[in-house]
MARROVEX-386679 format. One record per residue (C-alpha): residue number from 1; residue in three letters; x negated, y negated, z. Coordinates in nm, 2 decimals. Layout:
nr, rest, c1, c2, c3
NUM, ALA, X, Y, Z .
...
***
This chain:
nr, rest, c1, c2, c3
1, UNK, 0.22, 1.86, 1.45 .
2, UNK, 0.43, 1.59, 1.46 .
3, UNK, 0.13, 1.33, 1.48 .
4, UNK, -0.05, 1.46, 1.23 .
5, UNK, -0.10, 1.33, 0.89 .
6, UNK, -0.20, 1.41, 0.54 .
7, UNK, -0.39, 1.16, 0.29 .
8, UNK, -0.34, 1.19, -0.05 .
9, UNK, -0.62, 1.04, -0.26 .
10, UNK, -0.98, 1.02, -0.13 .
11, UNK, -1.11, 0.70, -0.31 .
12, UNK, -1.25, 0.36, -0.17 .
13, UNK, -0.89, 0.30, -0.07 .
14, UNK, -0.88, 0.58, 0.12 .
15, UNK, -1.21, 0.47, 0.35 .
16, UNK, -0.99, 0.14, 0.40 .
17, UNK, -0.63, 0.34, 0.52 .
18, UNK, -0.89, 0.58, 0.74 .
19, UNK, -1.01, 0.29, 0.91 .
20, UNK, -0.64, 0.15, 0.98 .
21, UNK, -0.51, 0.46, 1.06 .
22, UNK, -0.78, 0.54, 1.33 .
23, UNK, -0.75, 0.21, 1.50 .
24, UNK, -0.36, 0.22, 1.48 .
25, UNK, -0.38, 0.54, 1.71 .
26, UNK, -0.08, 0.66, 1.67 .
27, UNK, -0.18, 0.98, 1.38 .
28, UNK, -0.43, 1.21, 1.29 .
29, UNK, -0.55, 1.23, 1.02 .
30, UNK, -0.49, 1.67, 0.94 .
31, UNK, -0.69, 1.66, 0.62 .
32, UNK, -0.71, 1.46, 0.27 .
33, UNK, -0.59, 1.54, -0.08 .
34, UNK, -0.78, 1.50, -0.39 .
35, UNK, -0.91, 1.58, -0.73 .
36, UNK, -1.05, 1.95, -0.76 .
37, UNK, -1.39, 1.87, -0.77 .
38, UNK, -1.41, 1.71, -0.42 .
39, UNK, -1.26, 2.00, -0.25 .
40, UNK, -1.43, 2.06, 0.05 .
41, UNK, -1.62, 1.73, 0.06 .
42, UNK, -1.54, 1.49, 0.38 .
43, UNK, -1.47, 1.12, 0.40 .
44, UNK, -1.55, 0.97, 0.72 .
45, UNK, -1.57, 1.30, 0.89 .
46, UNK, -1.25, 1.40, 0.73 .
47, UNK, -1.25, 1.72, 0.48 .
48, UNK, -1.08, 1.70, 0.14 .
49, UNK, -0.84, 2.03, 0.13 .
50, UNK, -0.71, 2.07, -0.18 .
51, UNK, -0.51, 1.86, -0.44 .
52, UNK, -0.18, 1.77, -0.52 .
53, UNK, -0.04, 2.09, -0.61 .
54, UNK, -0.06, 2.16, -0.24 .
55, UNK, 0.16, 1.91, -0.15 .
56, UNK, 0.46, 2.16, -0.12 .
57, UNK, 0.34, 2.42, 0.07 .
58, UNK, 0.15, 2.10, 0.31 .
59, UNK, 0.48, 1.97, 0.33 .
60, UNK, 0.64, 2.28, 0.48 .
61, UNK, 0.36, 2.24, 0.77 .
62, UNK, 0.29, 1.86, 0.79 .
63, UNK, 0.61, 1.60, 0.82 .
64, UNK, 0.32, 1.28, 0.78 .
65, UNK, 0.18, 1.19, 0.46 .
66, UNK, 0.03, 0.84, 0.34 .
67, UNK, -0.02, 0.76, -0.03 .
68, UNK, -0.42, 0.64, -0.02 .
69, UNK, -0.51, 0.58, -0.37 .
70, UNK, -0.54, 0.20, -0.50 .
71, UNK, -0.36, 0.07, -0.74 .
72, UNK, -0.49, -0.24, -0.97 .
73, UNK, -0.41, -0.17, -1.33 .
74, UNK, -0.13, 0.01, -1.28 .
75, UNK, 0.13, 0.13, -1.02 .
76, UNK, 0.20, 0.42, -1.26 .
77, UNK, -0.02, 0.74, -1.01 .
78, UNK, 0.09, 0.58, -0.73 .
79, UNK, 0.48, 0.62, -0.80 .
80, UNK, 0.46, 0.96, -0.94 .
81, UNK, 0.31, 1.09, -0.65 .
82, UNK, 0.53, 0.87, -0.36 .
83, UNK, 0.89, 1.00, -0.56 .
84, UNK, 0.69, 1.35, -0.55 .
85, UNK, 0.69, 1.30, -0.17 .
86, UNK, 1.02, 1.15, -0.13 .
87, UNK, 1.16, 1.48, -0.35 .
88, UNK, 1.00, 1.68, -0.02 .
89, UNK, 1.16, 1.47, 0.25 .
90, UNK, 0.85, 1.41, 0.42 .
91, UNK, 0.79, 1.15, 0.65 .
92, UNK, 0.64, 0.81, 0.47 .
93, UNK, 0.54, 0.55, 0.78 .
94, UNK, 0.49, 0.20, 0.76 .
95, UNK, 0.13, 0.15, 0.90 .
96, UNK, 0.01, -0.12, 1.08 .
97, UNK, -0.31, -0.22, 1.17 .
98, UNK, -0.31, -0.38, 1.55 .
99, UNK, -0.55, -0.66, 1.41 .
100, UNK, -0.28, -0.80, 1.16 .
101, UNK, -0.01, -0.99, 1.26 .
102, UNK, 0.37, -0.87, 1.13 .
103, UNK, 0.66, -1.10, 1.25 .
104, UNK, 0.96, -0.92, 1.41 .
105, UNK, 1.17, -1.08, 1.20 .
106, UNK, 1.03, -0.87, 0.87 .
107, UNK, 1.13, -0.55, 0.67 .
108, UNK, 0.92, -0.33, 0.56 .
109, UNK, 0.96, 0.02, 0.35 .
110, UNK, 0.84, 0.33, 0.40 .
111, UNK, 0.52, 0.48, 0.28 .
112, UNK, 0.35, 0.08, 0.29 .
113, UNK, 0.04, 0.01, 0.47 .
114, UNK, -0.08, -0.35, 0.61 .
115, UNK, -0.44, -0.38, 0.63 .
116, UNK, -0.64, -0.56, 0.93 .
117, UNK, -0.62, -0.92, 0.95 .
118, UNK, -0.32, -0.94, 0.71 .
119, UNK, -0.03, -1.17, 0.81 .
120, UNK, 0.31, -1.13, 0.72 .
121, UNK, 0.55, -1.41, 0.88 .
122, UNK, 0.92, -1.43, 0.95 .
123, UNK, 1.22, -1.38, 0.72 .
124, UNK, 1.00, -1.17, 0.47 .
125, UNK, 1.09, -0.86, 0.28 .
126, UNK, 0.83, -0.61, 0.16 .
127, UNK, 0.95, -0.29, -0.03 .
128, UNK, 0.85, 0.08, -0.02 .
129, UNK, 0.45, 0.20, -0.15 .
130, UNK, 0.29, -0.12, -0.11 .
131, UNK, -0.06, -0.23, -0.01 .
132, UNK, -0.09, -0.53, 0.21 .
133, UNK, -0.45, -0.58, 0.17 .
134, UNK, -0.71, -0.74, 0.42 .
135, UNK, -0.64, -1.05, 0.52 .
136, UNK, -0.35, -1.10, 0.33 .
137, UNK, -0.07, -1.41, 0.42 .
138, UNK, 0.28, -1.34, 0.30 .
139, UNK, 0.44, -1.64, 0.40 .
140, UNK, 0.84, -1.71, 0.54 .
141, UNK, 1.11, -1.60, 0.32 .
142, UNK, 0.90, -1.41, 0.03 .
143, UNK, 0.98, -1.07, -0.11 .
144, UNK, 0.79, -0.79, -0.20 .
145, UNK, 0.91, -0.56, -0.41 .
146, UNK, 0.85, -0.18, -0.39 .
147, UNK, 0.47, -0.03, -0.53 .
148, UNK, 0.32, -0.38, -0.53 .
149, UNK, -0.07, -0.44, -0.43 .
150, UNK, -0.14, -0.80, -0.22 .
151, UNK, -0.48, -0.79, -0.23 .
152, UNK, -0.78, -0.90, 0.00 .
153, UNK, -0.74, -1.27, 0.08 .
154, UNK, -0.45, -1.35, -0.12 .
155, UNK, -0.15, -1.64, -0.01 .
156, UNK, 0.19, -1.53, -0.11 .
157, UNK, 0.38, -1.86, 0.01 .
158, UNK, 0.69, -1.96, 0.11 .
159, UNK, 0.95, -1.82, -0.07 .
160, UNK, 0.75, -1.64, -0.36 .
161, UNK, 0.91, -1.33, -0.52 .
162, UNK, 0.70, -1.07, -0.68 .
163, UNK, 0.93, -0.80, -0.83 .
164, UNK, 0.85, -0.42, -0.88 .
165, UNK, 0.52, -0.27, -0.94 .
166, UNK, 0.27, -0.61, -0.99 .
167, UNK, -0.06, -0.61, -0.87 .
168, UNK, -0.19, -0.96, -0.70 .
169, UNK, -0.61, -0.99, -0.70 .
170, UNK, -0.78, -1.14, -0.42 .
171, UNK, -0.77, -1.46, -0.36 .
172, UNK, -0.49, -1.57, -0.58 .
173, UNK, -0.29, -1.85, -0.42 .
174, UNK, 0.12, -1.86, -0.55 .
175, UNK, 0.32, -2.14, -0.53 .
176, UNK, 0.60, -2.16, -0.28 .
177, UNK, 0.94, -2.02, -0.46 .
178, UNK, 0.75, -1.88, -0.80 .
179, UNK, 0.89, -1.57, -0.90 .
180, UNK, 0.67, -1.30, -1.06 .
181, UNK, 0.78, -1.07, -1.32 .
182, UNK, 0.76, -0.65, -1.24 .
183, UNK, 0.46, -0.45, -1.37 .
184, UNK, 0.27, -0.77, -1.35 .
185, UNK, -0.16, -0.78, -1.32 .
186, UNK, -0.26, -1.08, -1.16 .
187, UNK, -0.62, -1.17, -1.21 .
188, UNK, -0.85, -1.29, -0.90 .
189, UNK, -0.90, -1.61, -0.78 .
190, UNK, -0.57, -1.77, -0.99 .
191, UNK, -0.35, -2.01, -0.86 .
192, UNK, -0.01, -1.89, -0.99 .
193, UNK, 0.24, -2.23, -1.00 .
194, UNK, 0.52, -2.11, -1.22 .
195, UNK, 0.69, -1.82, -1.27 .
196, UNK, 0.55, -1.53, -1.44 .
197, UNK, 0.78, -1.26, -1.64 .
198, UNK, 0.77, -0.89, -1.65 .
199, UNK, 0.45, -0.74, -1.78 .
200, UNK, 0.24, -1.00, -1.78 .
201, UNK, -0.16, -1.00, -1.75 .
202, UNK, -0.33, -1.29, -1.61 .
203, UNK, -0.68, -1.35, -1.57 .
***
């Protein structure tokens, strides 16, 4: 089944990535993994199989998987579970929905999704387990580090490095050339205009 692909987490995130994923065209979607209770349930049309401790015996079928759980407080489930999937040598894809725009001239890891109507321009570097959220801008030259969340509507300008594990709200706006700190939450709606170190909560 080498177009198939398993979800693992079945949140609001998950309804987000479903909708990518179908208008990307290029998997399909085998089955989702979550908590025990919704075993059996569906999402979109798409039934909730088991949980995590499936995910080695799933592996052994499916190559495709897709971390879909969100991530605003902390990265914390969301890297468990990606070096969990890394440990299996599964296949982690970049996905990209057709209504964003992605320069050639970018890098991007494995396992991150890009929402519809994000925009990622030339010269950019964005890291493994990340969300690029709707309607994102990451702007020429910035970096992304790995198991960061660019939420809906944010501008990461020119330049702007956001290290390791930070979480951006919507509609935050950074200053070209700023550099933010790893394990960072960044609050909605800020304007960011120096830099920010590790750790830090803004709101």
């Amino acid at each position: 089944m080498e177009d198939a692909i398993i979800l693992v987490g079945g949140g609001g995130h998950c309804i987000s990535c479903i909708d990518v994923i179908e208008a990307e065209n290029i998997y399909n979607i085998a089955g989702i993994i979550d908590i025990e209770k919704n075993v059996g349930k569906f999402i979109l049309g798409y039934k909730i199989i088991g949980t995590d401790d499936m995910l080695i015996d799933l592996s052994k079928k499916y190559n495709n998987f897709l971390l879909t759980i969100g991530q605003i407080k902390t990265p914390e489930i969301r890297m468990k579970i990606f070096d969990k999937l890394t440990q299996l040598n599964v296949n982690l894809p970049v996905i990209k929905s057709p209504n964003s725009y992605i320069s050639k001239h970018t890098q991007i890891g494995e396992g991150t999704i890009v929402m519809h109507g994000a925009k990622i321009n030339a010269d950019t570097r964005i890291g493994k387990n990340c969300i690029i959220n709707t309607g994102a801008i990451i702007e020429h030259n910035a970096i992304i580090g790995d198991n960061c969340h660019i939420s809906t509507g944010s501008t990461i300008n020119g330049g702007t490095v956001i290290n390791q594990g930070t979480f951006i709200g919507s509609n935050v706006a950074t200053r070209e050339y700023v550099n933010i700190g790893s394990y960072c939450v960044i609050g909605a709606g800020l304007t960011i205009l120096k830099d920010v170190p590790d750790n830090s909560l803004i709101k």
